[in-house]
Rosetta silent file (secondary structure, phi, psi, omega in degrees, C-alpha in Angstrom):
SEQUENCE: XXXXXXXXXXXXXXXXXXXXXXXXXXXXXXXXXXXXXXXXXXXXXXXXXXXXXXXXXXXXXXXXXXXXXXXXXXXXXXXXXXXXXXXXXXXXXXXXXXXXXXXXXXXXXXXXXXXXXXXXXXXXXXXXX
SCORE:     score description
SCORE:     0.000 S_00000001
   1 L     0.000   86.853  171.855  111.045  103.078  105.198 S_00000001
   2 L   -60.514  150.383 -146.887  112.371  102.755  108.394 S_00000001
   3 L  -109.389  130.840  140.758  114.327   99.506  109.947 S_00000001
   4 L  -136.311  124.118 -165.139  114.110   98.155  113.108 S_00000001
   5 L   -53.253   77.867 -112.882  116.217   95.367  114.945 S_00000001
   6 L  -149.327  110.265 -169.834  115.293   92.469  116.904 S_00000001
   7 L   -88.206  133.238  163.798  117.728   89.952  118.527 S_00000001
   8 E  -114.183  122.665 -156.136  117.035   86.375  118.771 S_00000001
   9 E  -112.502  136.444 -178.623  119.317   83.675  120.267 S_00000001
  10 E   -88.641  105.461  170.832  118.323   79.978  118.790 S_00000001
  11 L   -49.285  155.859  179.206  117.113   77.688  121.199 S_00000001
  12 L   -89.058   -6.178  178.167  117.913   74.378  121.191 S_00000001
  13 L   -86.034   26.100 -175.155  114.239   72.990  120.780 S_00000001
  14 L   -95.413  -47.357 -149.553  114.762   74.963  117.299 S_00000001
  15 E  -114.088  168.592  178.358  117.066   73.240  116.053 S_00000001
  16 L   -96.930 -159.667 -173.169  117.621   70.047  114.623 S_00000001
  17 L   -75.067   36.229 -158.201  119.933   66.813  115.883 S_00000001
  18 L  -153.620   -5.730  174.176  122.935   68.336  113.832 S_00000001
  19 L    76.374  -19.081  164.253  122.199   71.625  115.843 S_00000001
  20 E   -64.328  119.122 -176.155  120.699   73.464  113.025 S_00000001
  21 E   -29.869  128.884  160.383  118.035   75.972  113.422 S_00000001
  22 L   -69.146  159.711 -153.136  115.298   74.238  111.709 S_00000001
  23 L   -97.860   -8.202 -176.053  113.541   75.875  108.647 S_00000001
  24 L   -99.641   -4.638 -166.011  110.096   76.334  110.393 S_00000001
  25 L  -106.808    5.154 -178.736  111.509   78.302  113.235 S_00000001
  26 H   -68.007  -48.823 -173.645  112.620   80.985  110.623 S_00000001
  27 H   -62.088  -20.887 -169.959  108.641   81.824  110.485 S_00000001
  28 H   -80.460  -49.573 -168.476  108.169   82.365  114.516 S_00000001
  29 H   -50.426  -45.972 -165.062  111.298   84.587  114.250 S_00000001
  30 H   -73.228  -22.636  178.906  109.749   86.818  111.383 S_00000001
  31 H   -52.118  -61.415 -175.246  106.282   86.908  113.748 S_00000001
  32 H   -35.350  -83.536  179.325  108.479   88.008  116.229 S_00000001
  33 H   -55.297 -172.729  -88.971  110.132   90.819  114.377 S_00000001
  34 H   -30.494  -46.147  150.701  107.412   91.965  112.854 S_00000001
  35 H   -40.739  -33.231 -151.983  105.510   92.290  116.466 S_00000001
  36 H   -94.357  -26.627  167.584  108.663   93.801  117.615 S_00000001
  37 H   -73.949  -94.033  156.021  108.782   96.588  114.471 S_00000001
  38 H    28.966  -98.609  172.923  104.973   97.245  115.175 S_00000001
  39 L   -60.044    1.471  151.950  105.655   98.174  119.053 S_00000001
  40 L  -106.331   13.324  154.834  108.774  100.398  118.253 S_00000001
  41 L   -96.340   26.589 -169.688  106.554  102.418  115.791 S_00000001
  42 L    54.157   36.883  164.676  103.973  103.055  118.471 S_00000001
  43 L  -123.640  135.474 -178.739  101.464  100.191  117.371 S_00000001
  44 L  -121.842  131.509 -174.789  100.564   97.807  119.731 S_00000001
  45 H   -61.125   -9.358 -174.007   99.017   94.517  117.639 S_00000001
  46 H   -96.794  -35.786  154.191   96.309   93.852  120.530 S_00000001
  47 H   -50.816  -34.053  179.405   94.870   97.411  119.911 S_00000001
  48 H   -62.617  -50.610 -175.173   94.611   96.940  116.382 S_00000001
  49 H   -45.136  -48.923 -172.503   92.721   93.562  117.230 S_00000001
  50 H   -68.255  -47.806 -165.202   90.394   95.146  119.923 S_00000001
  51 H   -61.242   -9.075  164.717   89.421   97.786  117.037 S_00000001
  52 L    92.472    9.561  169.686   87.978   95.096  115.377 S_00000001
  53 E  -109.741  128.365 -160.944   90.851   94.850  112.688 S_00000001
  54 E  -117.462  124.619  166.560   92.820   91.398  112.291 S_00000001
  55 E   -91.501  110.603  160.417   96.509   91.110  110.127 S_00000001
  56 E  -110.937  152.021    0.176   96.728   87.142  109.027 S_00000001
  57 E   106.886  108.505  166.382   99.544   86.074  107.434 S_00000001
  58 E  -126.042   -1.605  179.904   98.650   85.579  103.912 S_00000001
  59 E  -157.062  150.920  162.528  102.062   84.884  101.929 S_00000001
  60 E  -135.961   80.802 -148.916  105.296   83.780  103.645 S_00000001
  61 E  -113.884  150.652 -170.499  108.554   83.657  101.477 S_00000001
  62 E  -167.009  145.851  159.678  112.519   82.563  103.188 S_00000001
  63 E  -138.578  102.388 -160.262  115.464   82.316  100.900 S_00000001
  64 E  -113.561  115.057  155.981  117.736   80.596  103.362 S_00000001
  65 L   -44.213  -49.303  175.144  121.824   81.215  102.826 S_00000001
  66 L  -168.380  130.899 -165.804  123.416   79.755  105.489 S_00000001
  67 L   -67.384  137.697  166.496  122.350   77.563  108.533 S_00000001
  68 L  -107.180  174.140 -150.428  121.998   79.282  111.554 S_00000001
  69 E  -150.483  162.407 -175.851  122.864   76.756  114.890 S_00000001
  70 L   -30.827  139.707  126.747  122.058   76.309  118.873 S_00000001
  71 L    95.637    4.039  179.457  122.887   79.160  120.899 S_00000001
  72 E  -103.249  125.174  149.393  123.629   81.865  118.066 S_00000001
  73 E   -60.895   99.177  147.160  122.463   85.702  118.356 S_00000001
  74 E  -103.886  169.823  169.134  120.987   86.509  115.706 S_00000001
  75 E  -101.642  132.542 -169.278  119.803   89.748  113.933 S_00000001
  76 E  -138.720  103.880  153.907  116.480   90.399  112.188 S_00000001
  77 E   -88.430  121.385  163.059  116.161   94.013  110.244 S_00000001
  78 E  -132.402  150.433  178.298  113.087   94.385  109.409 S_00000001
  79 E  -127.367  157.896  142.187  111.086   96.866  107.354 S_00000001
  80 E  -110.526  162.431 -176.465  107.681   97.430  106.086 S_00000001
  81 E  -161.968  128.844 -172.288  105.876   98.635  103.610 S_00000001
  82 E   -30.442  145.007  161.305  102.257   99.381  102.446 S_00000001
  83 L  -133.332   43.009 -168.167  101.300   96.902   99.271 S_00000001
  84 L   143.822  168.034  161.889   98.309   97.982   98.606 S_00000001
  85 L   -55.890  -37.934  171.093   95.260   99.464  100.569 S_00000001
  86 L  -129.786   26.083  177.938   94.914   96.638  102.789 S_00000001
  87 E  -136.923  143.090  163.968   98.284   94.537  102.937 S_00000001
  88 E  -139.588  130.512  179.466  101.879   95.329  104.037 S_00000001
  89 E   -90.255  113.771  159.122  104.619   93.507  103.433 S_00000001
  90 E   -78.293  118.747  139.201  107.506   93.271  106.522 S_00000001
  91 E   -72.103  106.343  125.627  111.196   92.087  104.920 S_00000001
  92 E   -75.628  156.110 -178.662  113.532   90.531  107.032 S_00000001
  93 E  -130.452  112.182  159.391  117.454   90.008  106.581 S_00000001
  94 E   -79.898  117.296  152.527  118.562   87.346  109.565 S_00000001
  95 E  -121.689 -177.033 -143.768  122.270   87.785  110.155 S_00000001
  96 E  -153.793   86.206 -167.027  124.686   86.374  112.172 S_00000001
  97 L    56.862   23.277  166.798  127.647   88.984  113.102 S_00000001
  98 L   110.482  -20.794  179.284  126.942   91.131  110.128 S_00000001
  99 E   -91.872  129.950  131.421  126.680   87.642  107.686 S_00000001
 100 E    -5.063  113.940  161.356  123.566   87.078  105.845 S_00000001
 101 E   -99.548  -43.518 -161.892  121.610   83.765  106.861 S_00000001
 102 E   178.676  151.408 -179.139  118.194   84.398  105.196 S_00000001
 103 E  -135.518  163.409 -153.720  115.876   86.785  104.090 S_00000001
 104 E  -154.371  156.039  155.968  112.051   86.696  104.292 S_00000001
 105 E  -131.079  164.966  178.584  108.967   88.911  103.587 S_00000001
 106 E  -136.945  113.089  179.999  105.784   88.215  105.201 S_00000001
 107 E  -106.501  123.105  164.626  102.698   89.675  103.603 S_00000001
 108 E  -102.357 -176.724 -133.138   99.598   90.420  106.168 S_00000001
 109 E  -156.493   64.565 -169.551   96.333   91.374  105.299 S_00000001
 110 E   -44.244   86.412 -178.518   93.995   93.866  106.644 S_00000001
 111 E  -139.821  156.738 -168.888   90.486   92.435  107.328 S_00000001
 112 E   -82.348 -161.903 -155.450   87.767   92.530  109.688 S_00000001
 113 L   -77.756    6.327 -174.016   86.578   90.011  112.286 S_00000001
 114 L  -121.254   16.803  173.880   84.607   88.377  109.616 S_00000001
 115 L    93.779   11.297 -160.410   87.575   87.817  107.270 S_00000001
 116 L   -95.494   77.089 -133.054   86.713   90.650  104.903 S_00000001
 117 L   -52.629  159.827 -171.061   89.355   92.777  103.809 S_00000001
 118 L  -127.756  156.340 -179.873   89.360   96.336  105.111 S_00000001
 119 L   -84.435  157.168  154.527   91.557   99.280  104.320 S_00000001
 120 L   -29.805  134.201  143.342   94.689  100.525  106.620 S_00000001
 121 L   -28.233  118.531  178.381   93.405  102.579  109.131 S_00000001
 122 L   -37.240  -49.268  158.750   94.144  106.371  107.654 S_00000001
 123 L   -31.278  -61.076 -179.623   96.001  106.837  110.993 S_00000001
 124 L   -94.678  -12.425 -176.651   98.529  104.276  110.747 S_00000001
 125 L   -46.502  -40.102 -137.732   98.802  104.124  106.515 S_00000001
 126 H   -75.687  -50.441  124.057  101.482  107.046  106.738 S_00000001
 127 H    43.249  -81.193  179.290  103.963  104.039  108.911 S_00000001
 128 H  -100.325   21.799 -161.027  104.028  101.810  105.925 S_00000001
 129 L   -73.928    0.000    0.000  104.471  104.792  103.636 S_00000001
């Protein structure tokens, strides 16, 4: 299952008055990386969409470790992996110089434009193998 890496530096409208990354900005990050795995595996998410297949965000899970704060690079490995015919679950591990802040999975959803789920495309299945 291949990994791929995606740096984010934490803005200050992120965070709260104590400078800490707020807990809701954890979820934008994993969008991110997960867009950002996607496009280095040759998938671009606005092609899937024009094909008439939509991934929503159907589970969201964070087990948060250590606060991350204003102005820190972080790191988000992320992986995926098939769950099923029509869902894949993306894992992230955010660190911070090699330490562990939080780790997340995000389960999407394959379904068409009329909410209905559909399988992976045959084409792209082998990906989240």
């Amino acid at each position: 299952m291949p990994s791929q890496t995606h740096r984010i530096r934490v803005r200050y409208a992120e965070t709260d008055q104590m400078a800490v990354a707020h807990h809701s900005a954890y979820v934008a990050w994993f969008e991110e990386a997960r867009i950002a795995w996607m496009r280095s595996h040759g998938l671009s998410y606005r092609e899937i969409e024009t094909s008439g297949i939509m991934m929503p965000v159907i589970e969201v899970q964070i087990s948060y470790r250590r606060p991350a704060r204003f102005d820190d690079v972080l790191e988000l490995v992320t992986t995926a992996k098939a769950a099923g015919p029509s869902r894949v679950v993306f894992t992230s591990v955010v660190s911070r110089g090699g330490e562990p802040l939080a780790t997340g999975a995000v389960t999407v959803a394959a379904v068409d434009k009329a909410g209905k789920p559909v399988r992976i495309p045959a084409e792209i299945l082998p990906l989240f193998a």
